[in-house]
N, CA, C and O of each residue as an XYZ file, in Angstrom:
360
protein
N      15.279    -12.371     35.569
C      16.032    -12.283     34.330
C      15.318    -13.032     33.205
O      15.255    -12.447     32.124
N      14.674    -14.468     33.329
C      14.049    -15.058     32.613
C      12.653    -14.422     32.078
O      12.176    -14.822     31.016
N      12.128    -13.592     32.717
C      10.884    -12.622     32.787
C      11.258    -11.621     31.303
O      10.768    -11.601     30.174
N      12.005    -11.101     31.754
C      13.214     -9.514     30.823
C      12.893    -10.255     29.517
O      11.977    -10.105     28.708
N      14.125    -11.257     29.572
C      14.134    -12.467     28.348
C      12.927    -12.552     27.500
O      12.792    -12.039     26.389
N      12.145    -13.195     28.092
C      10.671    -13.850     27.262
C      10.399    -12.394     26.772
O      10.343    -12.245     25.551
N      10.229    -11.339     27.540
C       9.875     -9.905     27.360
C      10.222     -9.850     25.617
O       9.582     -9.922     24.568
N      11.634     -9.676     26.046
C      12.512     -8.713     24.650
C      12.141     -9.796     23.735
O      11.994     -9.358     22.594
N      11.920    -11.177     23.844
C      11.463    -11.929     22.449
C      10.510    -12.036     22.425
O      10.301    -13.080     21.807
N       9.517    -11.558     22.755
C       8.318    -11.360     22.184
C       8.190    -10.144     21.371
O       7.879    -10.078     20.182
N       8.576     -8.853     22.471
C       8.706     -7.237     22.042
C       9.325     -7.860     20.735
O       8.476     -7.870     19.843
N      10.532     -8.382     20.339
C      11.524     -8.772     18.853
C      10.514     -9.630     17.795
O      10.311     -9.256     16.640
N      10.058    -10.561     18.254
C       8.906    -11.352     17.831
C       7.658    -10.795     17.079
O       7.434    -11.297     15.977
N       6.877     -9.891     17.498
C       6.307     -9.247     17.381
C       6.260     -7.652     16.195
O       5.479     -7.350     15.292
N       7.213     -7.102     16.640
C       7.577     -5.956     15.447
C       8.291     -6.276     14.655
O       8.614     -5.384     13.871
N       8.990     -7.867     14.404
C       9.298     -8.391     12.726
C       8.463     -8.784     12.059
O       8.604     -8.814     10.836
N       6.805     -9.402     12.969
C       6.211     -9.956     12.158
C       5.151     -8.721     11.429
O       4.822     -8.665     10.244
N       4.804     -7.906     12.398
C       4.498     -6.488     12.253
C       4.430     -5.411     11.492
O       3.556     -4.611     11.157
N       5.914     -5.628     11.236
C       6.613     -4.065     11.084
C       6.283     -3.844      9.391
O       5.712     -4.664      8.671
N       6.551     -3.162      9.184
C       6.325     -2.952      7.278
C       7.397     -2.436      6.763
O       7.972     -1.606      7.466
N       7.959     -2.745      5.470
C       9.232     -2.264      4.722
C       9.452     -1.227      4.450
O       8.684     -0.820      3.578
N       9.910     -0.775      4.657
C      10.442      1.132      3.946
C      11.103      0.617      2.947
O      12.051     -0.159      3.066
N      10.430      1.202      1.458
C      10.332      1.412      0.252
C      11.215      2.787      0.114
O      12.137      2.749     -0.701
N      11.092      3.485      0.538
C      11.721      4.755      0.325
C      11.593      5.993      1.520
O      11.020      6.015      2.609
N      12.313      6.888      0.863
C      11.663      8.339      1.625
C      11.137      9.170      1.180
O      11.649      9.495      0.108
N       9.663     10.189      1.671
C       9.466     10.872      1.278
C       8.800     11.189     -0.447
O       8.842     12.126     -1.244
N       8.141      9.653     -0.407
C       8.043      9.433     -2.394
C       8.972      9.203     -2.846
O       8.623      9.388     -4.012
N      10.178      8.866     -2.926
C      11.194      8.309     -3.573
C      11.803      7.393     -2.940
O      12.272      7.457     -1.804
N      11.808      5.965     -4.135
C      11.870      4.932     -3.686
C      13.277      4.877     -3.791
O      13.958      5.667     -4.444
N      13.713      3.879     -3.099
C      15.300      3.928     -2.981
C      15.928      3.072     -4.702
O      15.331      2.387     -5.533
N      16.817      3.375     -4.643
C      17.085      2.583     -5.831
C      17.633      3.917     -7.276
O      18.640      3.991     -7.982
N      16.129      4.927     -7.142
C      15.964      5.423     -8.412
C      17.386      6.370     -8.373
O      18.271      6.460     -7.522
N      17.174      7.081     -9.790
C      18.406      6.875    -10.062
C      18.927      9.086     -9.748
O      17.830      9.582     -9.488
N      19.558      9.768     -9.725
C      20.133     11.300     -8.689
C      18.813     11.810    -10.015
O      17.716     11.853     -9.459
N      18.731     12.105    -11.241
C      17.899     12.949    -11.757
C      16.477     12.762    -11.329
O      16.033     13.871    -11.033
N      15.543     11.793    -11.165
C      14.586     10.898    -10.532
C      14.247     11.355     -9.349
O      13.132     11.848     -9.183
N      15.241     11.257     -8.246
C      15.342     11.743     -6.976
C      14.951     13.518     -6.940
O      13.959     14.007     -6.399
N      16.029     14.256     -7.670
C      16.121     15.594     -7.658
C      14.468     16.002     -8.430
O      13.876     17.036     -8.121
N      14.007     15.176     -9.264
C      12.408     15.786     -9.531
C      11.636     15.524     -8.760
O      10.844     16.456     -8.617
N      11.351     14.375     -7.911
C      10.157     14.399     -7.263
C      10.794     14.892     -5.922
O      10.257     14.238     -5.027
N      12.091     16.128     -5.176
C      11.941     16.880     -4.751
C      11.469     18.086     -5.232
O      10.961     18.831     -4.395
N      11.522     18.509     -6.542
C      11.410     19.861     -7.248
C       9.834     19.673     -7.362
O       9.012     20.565     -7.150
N       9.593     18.561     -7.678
C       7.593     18.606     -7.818
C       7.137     19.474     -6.179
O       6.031     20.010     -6.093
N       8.001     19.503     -5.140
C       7.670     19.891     -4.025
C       7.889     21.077     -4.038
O       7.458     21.624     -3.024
N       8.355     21.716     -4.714
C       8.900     22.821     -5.048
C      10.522     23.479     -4.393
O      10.937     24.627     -4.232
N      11.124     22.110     -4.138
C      12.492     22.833     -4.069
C      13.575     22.843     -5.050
O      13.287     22.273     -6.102
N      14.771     23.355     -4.974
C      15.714     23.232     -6.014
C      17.171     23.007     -5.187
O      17.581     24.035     -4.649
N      18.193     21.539     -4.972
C      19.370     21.894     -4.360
C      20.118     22.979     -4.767
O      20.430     23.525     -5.825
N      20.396     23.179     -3.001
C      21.673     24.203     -3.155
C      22.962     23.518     -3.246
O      23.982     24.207     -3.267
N      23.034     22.317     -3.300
C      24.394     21.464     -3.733
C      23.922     20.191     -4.768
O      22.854     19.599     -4.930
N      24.795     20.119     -5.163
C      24.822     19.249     -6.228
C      26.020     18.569     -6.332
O      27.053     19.217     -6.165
N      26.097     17.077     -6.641
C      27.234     16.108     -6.067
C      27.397     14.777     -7.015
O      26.404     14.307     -7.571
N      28.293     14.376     -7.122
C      27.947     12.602     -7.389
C      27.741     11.825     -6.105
O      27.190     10.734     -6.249
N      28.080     12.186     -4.872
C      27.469     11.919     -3.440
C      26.433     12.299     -3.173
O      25.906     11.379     -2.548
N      25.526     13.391     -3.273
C      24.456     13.985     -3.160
C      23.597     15.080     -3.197
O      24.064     16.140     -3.614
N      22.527     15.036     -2.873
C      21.567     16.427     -2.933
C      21.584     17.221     -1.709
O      21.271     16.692     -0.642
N      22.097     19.079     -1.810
C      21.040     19.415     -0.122
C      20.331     20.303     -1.015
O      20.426     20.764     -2.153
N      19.444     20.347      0.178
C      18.178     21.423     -0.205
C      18.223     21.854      1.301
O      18.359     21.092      2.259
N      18.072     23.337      1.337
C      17.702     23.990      2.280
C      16.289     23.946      2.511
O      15.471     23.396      1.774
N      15.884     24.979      4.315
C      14.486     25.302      4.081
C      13.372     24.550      3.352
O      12.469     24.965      2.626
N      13.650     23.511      3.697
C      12.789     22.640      3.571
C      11.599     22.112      4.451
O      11.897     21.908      5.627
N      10.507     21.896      4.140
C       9.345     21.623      5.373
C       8.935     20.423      5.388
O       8.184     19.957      4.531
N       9.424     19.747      6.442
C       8.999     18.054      6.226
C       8.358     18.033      8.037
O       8.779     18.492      9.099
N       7.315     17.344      7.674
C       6.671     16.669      9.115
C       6.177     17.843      9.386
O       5.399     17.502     10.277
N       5.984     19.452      9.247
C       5.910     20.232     10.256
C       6.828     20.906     10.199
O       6.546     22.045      9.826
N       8.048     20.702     10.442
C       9.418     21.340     10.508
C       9.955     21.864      9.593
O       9.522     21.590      8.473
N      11.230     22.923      9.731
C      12.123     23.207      8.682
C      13.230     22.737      9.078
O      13.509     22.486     10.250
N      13.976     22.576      8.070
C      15.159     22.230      8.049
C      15.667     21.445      6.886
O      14.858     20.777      6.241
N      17.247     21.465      6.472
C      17.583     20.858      5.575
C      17.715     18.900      5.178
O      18.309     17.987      5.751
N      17.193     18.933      4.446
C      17.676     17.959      3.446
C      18.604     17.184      2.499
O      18.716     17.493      1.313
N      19.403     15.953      3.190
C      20.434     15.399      2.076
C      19.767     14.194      1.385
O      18.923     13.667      2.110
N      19.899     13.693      0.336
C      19.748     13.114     -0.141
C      21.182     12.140     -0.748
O      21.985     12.733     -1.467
N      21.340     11.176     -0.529
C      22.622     10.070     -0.711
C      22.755      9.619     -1.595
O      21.813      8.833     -1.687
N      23.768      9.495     -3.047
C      23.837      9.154     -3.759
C      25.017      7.860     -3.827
O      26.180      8.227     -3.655
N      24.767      6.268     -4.086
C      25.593      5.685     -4.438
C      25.553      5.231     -5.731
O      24.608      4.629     -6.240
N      26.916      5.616     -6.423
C      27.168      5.311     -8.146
C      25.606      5.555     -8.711
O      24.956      4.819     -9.454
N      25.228      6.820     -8.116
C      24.074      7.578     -8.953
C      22.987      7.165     -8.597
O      22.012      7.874     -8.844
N      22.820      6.035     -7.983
C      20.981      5.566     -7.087
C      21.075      6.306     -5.881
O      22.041      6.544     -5.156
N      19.899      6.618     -5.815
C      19.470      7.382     -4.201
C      19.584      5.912     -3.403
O      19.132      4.849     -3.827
N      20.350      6.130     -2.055
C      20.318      5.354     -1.072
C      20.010      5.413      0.505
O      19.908      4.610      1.433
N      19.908      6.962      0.279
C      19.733      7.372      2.268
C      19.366      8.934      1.877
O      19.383      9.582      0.831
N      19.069      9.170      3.078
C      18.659     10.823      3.123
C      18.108     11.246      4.824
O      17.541     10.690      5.764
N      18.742     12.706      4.454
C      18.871     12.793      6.267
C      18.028     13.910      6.334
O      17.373     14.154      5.320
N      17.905     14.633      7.297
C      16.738     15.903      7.480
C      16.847     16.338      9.044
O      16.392     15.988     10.134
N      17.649     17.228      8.544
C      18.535     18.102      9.546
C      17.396     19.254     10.500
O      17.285     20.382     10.021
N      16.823     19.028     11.435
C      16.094     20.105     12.209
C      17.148     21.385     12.568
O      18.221     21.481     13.162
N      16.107     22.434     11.777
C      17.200     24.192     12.068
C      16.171     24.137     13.832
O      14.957     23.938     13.844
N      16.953     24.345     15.045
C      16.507     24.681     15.901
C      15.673     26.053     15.729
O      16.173     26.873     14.959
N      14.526     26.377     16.324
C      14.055     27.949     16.037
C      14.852     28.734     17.082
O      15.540     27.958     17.744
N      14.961     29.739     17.374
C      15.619     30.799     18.196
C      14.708     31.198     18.774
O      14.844     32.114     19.584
């Protein structure tokens, strides 16, 4: 058990001193403000199919390789999160 222990605090130890900050997603840094967000997706060439004071989707979207949709999270108008929904292929 004491073995496990030392283990997981080092493994913990190690990828805090390590690890690097996420600034954002995808080129957009968190913070900026839903118009900000919605252009440097459109520089990619998409356009949401929803529009929100909660947030952005964009369909058909290609991230990593993949398709699938895109939310983008809006709190009191700053981007704060964003998700990216894999369409299974058939």
């Amino acid at each position: 058990m004491k073995k496990i222990a030392i283990a997981i605090f080092i493994l913990v130890t190690l990828t805090s001193i390590y690890s690097v900050p996420l600034t954002g997603f995808w080129g957009i840094e968190w913070g900026v403000s839903a118009i900000q967000a919605e252009e440097a997706i459109s520089k990619k060439g998409y356009t949401p199919v929803y529009r929100a004071d909660i947030g952005l989707i964009y369909e058909k979207v290609k991230f990593a390789g993949r398709e699938g949709d895109l939310v983008l999270f809006l709190n009191n108008g700053r981007f704060f999160q964003s998700c990216f929904i894999i369409i299974p292929e058939d």
